[in-house]
N, CA, C and O of each residue as an XYZ file, in Angstrom:
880
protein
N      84.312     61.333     88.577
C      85.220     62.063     89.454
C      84.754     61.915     90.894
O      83.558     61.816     91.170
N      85.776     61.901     91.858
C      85.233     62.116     93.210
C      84.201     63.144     93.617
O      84.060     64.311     93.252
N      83.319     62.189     94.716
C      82.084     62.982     94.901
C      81.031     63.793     94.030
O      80.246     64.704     94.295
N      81.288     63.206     93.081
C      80.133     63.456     91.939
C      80.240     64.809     90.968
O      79.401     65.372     90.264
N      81.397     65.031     91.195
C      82.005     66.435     90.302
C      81.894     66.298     88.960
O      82.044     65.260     88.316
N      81.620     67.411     88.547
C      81.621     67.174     86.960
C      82.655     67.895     86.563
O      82.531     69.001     87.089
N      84.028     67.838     85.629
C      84.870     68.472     84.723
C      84.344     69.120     83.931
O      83.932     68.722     82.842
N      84.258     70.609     84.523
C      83.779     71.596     83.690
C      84.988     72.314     82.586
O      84.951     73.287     81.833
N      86.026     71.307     82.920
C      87.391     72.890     82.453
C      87.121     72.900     80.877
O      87.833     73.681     80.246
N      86.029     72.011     80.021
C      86.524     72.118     78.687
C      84.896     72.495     78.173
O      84.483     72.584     77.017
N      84.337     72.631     79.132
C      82.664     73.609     78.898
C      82.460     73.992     78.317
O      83.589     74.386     78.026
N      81.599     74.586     77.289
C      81.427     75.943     76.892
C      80.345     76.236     77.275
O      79.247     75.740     77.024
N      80.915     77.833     78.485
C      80.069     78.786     79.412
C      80.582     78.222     80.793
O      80.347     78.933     81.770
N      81.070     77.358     80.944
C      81.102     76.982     82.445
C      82.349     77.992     83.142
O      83.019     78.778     82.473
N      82.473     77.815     84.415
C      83.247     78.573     85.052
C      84.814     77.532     85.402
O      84.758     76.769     86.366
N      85.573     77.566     84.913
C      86.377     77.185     85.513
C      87.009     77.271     86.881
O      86.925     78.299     87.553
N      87.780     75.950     87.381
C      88.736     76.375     88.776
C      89.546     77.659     88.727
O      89.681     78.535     89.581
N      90.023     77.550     87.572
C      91.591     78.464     87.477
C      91.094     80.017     87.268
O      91.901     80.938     87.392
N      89.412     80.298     86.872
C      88.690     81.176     86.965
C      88.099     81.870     88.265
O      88.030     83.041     88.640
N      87.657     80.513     88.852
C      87.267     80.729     90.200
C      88.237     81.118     91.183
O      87.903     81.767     92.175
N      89.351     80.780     90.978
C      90.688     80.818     92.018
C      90.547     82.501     91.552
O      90.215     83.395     92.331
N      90.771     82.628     90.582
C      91.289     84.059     90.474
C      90.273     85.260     91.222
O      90.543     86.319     91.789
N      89.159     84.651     90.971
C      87.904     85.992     91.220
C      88.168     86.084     92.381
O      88.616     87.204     92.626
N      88.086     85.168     93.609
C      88.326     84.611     94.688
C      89.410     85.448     95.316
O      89.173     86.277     96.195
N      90.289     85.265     94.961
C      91.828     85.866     95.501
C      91.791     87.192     96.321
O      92.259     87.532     97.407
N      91.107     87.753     95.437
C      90.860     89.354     96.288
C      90.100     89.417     97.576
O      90.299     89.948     98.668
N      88.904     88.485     96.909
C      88.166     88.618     98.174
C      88.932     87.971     99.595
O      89.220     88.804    100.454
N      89.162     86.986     99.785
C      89.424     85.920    100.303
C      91.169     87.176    101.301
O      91.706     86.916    102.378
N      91.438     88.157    100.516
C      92.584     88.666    100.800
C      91.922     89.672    102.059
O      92.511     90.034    103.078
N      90.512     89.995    101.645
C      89.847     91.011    102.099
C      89.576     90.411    103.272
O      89.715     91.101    104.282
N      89.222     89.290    103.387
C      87.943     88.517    105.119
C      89.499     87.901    105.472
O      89.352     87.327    106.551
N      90.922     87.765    105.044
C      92.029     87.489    105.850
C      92.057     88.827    106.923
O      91.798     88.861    108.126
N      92.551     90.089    105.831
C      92.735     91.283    106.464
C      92.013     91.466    107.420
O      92.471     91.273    108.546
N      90.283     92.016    107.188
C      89.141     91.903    108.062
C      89.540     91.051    109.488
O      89.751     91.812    110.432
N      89.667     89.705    109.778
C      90.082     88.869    110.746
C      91.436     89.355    111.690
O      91.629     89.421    112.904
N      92.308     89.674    110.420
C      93.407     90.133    111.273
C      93.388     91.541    111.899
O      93.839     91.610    113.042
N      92.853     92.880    111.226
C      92.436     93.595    112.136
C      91.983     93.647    113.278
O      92.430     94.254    114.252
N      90.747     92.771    113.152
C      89.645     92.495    114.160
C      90.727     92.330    115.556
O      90.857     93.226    116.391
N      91.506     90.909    115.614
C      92.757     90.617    116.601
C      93.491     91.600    116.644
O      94.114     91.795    117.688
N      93.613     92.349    115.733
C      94.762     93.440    116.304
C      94.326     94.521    116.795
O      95.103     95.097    117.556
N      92.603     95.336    116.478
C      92.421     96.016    117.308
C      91.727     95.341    118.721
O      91.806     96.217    119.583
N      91.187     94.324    119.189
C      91.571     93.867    120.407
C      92.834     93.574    121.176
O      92.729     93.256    122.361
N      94.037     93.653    120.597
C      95.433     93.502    121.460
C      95.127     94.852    121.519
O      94.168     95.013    122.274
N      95.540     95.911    121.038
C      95.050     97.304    121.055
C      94.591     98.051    122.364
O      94.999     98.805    123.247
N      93.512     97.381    121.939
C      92.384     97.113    123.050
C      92.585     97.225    124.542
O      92.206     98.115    125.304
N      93.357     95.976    124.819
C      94.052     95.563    126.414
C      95.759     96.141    126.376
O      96.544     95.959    127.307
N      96.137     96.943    124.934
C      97.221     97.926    125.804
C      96.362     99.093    125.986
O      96.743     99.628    127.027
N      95.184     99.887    125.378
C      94.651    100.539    126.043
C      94.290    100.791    127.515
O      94.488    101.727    128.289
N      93.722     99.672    127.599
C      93.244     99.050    129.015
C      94.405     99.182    130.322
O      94.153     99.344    131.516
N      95.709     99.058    129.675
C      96.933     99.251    130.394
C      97.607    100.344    130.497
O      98.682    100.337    131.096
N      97.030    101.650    129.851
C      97.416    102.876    129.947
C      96.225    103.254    130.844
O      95.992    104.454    130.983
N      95.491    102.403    131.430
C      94.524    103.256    132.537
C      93.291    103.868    131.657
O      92.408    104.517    132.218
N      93.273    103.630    130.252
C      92.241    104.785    129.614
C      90.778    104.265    129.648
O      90.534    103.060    129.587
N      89.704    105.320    129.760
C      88.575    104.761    130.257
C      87.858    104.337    128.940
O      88.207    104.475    127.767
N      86.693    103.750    129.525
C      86.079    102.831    128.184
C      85.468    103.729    127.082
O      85.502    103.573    125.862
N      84.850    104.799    127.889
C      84.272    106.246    127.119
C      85.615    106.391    125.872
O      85.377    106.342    124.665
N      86.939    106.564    126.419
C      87.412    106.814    125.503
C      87.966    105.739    124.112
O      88.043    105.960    122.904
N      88.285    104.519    124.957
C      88.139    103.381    123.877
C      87.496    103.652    122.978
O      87.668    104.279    121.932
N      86.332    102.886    123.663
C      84.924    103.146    122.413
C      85.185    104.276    121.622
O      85.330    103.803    120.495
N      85.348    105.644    121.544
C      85.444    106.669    120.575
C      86.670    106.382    119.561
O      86.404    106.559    118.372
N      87.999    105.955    119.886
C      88.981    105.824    119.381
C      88.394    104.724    118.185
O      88.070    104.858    117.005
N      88.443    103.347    119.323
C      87.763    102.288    118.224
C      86.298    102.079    117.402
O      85.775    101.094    116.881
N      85.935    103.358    117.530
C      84.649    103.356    117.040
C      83.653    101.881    116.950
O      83.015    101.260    116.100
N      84.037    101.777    118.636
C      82.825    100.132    118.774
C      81.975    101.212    120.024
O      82.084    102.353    120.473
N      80.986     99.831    120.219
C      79.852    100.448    121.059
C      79.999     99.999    122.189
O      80.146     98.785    122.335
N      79.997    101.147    123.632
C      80.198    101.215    124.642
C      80.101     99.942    125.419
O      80.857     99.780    126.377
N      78.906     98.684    124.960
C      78.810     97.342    125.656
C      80.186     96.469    125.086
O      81.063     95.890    125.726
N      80.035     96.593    123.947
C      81.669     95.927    123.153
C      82.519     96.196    123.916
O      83.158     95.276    124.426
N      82.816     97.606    124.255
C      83.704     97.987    125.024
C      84.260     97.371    126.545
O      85.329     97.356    127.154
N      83.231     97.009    126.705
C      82.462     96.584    127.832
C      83.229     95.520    128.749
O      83.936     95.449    129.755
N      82.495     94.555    127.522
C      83.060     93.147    127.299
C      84.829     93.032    127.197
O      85.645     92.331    127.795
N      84.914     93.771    126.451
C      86.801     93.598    126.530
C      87.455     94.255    127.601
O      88.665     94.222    127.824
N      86.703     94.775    128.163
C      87.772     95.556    129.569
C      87.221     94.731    130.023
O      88.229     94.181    130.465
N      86.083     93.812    130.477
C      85.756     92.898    131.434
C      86.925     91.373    131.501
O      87.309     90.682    132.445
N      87.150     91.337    130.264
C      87.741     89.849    129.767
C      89.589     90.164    129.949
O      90.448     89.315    130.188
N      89.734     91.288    129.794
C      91.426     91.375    130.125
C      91.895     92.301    131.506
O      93.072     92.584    131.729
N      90.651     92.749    132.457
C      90.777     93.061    133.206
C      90.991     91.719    134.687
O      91.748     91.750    135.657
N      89.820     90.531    134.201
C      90.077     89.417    134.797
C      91.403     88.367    134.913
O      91.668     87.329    135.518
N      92.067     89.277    133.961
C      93.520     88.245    133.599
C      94.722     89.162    134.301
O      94.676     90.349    134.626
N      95.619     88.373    134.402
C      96.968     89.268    134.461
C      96.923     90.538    133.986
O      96.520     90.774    132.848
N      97.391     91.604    134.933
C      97.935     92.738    134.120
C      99.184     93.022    133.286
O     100.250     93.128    133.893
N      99.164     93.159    131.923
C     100.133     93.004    131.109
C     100.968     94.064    131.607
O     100.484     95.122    132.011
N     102.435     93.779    131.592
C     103.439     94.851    131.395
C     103.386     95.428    131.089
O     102.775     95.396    130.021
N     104.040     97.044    131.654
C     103.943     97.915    131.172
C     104.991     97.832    129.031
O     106.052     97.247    128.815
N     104.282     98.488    128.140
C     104.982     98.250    127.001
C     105.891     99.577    126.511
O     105.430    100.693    126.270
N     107.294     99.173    126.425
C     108.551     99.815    126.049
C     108.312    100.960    124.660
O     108.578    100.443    123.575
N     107.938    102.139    124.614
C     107.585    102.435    123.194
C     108.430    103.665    122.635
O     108.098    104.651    121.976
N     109.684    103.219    123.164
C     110.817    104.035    122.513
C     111.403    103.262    121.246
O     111.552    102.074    120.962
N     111.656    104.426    120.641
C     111.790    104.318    118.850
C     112.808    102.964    118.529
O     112.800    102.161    117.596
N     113.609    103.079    119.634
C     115.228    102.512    119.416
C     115.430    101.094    119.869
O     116.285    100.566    120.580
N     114.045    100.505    119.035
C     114.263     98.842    119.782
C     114.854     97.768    118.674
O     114.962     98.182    117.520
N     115.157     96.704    118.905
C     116.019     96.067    118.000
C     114.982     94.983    117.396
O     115.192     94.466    116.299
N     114.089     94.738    118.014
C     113.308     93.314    117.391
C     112.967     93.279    115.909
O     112.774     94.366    115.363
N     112.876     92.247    115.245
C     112.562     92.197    113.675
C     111.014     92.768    113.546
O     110.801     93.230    112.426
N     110.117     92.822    114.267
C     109.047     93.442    113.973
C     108.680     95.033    114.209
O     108.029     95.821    113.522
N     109.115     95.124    115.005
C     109.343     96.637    115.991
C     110.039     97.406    113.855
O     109.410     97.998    112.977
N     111.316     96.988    113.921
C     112.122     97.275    112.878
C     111.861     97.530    111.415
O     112.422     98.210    110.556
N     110.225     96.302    111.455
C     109.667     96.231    110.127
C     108.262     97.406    110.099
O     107.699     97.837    109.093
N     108.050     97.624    111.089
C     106.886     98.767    111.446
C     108.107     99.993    111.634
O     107.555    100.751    112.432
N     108.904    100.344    111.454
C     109.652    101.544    111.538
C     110.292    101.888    109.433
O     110.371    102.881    108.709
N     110.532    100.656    109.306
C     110.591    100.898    108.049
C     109.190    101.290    106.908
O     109.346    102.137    106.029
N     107.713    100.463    107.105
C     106.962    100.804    106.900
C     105.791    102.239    106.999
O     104.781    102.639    106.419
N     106.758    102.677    108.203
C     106.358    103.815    108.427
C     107.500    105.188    107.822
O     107.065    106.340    107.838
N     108.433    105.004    107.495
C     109.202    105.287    107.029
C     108.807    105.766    105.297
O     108.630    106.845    104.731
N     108.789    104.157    104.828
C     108.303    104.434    103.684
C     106.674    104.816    103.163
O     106.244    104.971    102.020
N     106.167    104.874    104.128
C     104.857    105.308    103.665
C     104.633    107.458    104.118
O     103.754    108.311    103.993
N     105.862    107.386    104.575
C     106.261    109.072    104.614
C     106.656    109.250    103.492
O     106.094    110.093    102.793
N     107.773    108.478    102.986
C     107.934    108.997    101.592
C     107.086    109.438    100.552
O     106.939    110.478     99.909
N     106.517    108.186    100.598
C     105.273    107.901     99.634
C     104.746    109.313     99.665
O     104.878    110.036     98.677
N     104.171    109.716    100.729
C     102.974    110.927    100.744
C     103.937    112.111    100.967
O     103.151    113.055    101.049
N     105.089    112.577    101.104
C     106.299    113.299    100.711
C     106.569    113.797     99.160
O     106.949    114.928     98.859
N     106.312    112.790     98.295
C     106.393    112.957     97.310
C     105.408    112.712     96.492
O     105.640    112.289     95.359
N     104.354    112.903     96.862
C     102.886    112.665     96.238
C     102.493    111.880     95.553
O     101.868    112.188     94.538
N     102.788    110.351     95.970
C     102.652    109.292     95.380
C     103.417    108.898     94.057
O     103.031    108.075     93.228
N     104.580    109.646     94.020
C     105.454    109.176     92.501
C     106.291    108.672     93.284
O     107.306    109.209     92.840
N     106.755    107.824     94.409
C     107.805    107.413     95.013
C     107.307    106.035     94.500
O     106.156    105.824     94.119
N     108.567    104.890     94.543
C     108.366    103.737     93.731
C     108.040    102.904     95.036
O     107.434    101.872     94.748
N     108.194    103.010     95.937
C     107.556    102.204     97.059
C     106.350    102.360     97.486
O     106.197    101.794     98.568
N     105.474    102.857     97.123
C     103.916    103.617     97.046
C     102.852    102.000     96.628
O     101.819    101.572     97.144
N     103.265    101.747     96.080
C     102.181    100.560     95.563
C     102.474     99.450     97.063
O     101.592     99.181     97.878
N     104.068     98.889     97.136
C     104.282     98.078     98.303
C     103.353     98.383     99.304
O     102.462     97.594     99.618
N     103.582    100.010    100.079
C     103.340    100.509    100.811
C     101.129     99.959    101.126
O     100.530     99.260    101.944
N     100.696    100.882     99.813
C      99.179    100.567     99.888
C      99.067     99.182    100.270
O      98.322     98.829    101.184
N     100.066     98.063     99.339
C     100.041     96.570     99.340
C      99.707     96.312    100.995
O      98.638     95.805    101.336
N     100.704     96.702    101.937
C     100.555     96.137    103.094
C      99.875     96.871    103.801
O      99.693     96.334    104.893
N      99.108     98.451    103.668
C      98.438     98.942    104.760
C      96.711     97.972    103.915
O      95.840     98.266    104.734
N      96.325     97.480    103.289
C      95.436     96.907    102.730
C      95.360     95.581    103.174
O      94.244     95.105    103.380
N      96.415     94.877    103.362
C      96.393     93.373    103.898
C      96.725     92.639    102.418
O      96.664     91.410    102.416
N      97.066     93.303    101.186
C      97.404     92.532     99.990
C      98.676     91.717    100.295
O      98.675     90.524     99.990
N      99.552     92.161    100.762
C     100.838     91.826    101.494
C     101.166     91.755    102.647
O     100.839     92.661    103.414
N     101.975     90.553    103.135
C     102.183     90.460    104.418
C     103.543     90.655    104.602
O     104.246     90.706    103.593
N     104.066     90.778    105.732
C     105.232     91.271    106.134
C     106.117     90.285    106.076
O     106.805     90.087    107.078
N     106.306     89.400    104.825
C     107.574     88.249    105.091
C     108.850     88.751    104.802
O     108.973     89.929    104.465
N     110.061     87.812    104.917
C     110.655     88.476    104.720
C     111.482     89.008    103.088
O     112.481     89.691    102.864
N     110.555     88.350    102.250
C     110.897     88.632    100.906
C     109.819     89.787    100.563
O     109.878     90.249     99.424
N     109.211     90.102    101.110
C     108.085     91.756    100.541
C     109.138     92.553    101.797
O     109.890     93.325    101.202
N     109.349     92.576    103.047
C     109.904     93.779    103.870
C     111.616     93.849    102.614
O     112.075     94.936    102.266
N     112.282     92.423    102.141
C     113.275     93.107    101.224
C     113.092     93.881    100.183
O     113.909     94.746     99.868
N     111.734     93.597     99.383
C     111.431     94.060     98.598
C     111.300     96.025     98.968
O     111.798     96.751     98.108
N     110.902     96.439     99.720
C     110.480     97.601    100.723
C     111.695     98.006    100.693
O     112.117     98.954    100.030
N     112.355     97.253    101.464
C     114.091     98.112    101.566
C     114.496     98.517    100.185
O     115.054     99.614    100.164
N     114.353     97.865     98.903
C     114.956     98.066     97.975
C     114.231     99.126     96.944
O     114.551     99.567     95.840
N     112.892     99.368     97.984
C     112.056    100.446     96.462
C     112.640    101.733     97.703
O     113.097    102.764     97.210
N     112.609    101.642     98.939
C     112.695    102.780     99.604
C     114.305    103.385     99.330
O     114.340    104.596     99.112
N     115.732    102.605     99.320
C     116.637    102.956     99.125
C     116.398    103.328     97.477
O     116.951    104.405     97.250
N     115.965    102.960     96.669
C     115.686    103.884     95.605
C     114.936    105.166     95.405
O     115.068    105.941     94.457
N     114.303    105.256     96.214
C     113.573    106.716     96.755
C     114.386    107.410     96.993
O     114.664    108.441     96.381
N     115.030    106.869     98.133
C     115.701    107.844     98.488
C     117.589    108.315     97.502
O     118.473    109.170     97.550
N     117.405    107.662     97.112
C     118.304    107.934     95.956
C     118.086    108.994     94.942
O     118.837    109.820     94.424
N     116.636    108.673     94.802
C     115.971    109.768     93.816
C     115.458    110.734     94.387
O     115.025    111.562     93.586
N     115.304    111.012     95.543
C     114.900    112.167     95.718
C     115.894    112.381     96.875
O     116.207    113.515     96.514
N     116.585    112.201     97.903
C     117.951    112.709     98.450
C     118.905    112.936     97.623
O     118.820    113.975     96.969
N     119.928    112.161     97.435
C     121.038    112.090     97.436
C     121.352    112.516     95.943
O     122.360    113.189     95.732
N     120.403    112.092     94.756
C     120.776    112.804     93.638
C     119.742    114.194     93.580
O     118.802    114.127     92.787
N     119.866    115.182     94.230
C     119.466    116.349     94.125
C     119.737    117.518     95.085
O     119.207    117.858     96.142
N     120.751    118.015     94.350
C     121.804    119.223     94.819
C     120.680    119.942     96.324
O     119.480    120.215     96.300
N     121.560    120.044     97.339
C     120.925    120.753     98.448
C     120.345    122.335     97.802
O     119.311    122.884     98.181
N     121.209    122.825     96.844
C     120.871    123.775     95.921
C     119.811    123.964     95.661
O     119.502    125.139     95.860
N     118.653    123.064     95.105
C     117.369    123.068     94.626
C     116.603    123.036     95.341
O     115.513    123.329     94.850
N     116.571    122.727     96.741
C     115.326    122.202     98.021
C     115.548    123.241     98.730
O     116.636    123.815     98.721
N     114.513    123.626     99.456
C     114.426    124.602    100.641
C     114.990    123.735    101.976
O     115.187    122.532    102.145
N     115.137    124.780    102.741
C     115.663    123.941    103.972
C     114.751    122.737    104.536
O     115.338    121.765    105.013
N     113.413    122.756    104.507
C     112.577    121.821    105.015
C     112.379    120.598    104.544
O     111.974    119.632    105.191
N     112.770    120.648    102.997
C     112.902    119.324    102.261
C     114.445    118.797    102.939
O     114.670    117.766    103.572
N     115.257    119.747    102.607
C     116.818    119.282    103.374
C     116.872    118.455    104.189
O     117.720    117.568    104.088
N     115.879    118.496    105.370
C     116.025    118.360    106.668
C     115.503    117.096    106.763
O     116.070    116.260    107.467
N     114.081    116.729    105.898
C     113.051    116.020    105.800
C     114.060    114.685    105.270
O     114.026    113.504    105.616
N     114.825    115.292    104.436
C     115.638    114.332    103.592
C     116.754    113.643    103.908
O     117.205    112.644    103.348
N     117.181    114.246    104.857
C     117.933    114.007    105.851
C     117.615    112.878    107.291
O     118.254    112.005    107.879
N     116.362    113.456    107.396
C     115.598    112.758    108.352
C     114.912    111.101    107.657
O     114.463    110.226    108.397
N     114.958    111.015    106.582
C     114.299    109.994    105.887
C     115.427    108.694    106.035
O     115.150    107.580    106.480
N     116.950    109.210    105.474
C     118.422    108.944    105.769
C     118.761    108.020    106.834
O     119.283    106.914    106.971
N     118.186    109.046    107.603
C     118.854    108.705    108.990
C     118.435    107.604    109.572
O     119.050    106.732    110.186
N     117.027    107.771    109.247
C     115.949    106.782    109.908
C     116.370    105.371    108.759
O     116.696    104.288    109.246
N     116.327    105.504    107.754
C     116.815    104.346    107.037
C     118.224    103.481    107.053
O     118.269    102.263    106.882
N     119.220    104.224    107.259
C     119.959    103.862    107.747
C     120.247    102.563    109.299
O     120.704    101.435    109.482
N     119.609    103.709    110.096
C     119.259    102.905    111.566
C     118.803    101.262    111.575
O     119.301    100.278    112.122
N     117.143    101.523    110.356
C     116.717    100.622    110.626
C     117.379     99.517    109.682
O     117.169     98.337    109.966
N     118.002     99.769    108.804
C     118.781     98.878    107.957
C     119.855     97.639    108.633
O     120.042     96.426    108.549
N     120.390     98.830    109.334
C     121.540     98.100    110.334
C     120.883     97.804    111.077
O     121.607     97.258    111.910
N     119.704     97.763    111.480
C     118.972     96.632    112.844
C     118.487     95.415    111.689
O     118.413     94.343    112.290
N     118.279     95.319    110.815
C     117.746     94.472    110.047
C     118.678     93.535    109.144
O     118.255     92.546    108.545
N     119.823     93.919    109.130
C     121.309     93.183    108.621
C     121.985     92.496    109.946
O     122.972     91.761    109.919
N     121.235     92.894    111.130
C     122.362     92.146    111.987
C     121.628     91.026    112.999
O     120.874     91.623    113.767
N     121.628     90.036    113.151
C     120.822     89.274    113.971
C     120.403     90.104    115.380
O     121.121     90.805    116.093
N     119.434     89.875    115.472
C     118.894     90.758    116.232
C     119.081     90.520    117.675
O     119.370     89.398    118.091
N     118.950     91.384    118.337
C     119.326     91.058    120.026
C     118.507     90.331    120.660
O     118.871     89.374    121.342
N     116.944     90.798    120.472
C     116.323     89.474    121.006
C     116.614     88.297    120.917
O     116.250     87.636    121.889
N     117.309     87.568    119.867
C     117.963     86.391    120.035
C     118.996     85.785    121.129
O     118.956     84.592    121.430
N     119.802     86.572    121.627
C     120.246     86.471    122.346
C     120.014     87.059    124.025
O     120.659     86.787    125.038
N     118.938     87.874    123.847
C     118.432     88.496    125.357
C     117.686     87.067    126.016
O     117.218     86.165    125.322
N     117.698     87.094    127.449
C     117.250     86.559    128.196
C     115.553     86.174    128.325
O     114.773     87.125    128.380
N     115.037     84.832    128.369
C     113.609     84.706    127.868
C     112.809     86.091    128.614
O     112.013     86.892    128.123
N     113.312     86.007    129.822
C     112.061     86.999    130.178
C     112.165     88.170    129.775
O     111.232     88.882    130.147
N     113.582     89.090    128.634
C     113.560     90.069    128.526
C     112.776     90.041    126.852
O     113.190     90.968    126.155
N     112.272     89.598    126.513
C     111.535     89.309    125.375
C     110.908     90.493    125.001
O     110.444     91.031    126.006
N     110.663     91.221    123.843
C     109.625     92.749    123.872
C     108.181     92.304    124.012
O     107.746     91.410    123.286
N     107.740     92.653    124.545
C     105.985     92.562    125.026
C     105.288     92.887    123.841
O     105.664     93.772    123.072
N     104.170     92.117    123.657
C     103.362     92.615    122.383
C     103.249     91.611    121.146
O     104.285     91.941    120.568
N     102.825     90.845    120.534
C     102.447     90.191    119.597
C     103.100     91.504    118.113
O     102.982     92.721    117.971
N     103.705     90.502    117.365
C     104.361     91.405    116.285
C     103.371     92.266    115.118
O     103.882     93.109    114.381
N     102.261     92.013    115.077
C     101.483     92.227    114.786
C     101.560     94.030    115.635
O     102.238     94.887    115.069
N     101.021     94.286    116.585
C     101.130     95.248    117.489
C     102.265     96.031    117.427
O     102.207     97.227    117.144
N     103.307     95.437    117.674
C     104.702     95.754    117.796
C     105.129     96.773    116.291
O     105.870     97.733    116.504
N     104.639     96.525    114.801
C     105.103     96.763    114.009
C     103.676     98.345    113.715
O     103.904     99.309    112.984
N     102.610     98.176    114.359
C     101.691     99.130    113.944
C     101.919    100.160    114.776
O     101.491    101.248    114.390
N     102.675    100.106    116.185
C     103.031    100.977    116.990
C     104.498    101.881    116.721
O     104.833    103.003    117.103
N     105.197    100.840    115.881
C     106.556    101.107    115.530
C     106.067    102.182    114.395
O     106.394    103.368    114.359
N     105.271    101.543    113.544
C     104.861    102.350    111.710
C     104.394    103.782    112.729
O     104.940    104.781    112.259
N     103.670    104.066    113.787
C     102.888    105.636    114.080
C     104.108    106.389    114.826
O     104.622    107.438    114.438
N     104.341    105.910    115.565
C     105.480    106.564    116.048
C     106.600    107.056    114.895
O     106.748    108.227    114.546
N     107.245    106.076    114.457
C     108.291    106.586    113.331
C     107.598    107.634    112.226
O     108.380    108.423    111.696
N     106.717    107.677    111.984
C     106.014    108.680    111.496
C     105.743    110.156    112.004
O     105.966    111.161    111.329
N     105.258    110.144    113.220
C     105.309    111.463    114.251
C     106.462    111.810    114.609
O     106.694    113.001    114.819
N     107.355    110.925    114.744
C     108.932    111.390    114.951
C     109.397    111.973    113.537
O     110.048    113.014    113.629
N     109.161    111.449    112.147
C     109.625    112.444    111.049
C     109.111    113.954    110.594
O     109.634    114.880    109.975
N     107.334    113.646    111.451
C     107.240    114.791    111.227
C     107.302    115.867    112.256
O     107.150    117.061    112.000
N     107.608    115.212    113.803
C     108.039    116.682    114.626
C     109.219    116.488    114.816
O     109.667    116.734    115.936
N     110.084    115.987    113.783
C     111.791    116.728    113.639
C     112.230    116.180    114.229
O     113.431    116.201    113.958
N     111.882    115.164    115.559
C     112.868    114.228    116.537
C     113.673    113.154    115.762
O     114.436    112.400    116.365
């Protein structure tokens, strides 16, 4: 065999490829995630840096050490100052849209104490098991409109206190919205290059997921 390999697949005791692939998988899912954090809390980072906030407070937020800190306000302070970034709820971009639904459904999830059927998706992508294509965000739409099926719409206003009502209502609404931003080609396609949303989608969708979250739970 090339490069001096030996065909272990018919061994007995050896480890196979199709063995090795598998053990592998998880990990390999883990030092993706790991990497991609890492980049996303440095974009983070330099919108921090753009709200004026001091490094004292960085560092505490990102729980890095004050020289780390250091270093990254040194390195994006030398560059352009980024635009100010747009962080109202009501934006149209496919990522913005997919961090509003994710945040959405991961209210449910903990709404209903983990018996909601979008709960596994949900862990899937705050873990890095799943990425945001667009066959897992359909998948999402379709466990969350079953949620909410099962716990809105088939259960008499009769049985819930007003706060579930409202909650349930609020879950609705927000699903709705983002549905119809996600069925219709999106406006950034057609907006003007420089009106582009600021932010790497990555960013765009983790800012979208906290916000849509604080908005379900202070009632806005």
């Amino acid at each position: 065999m090339a490069g001096g390999e030996k065909d272990t697949r018919h061994s007995p005791g050896a480890l196979t490829e199709e063995q090795a692939e598998r053990m592998l998988a998880g990990m390999n899912d883990v030092i993706r995630a790991g990497e991609e954090m890492r980049k996303l809390r440095a974009e983070m980072i330099r919108l921090f840096i753009g709200f004026g906030w001091t490094q004292d407070r960085i560092a505490r937020l990102t729980d890095m050490s004050q020289p780390a800190v250091s270093k990254q306000v040194t390195k994006y302070r030398s560059a352009d100052p980024a635009p100010s970034m747009d962080l109202s709820l009501g934006q149209h971009d496919v990522p913005w849209l997919e961090g509003r639904l994710w945040g959405l459904a991961e209210d449910i999830s903990e709404t209903y104490a983990d018996a909601a059927r979008c709960t596994g998706c949900v862990s899937a992508l705050a873990r890095g098991r799943k990425r945001f294509t667009p066959e897992n965000v359909d998948e999402l739409r379709r466990l969350v409109e079953d949620d909410l099926r099962r716990y809105g719409e088939g259960v008499p206003d009769v049985q819930r206190d007003a706060d579930a009502q409202a909650l349930s209502r609020a879950h609705r609404d927000a699903y709705d919205e983002i549905s119809r931003g996600l069925d219709v080609p999106s406006r950034q396609a057609t907006a003007p290059a420089g009106a582009a949303p600021l932010g790497s989608a990555s960013v765009r969708r983790t800012l979208a997921h906290r916000i849509q979250r604080d908005r379900l739970r202070d009632g806005s």
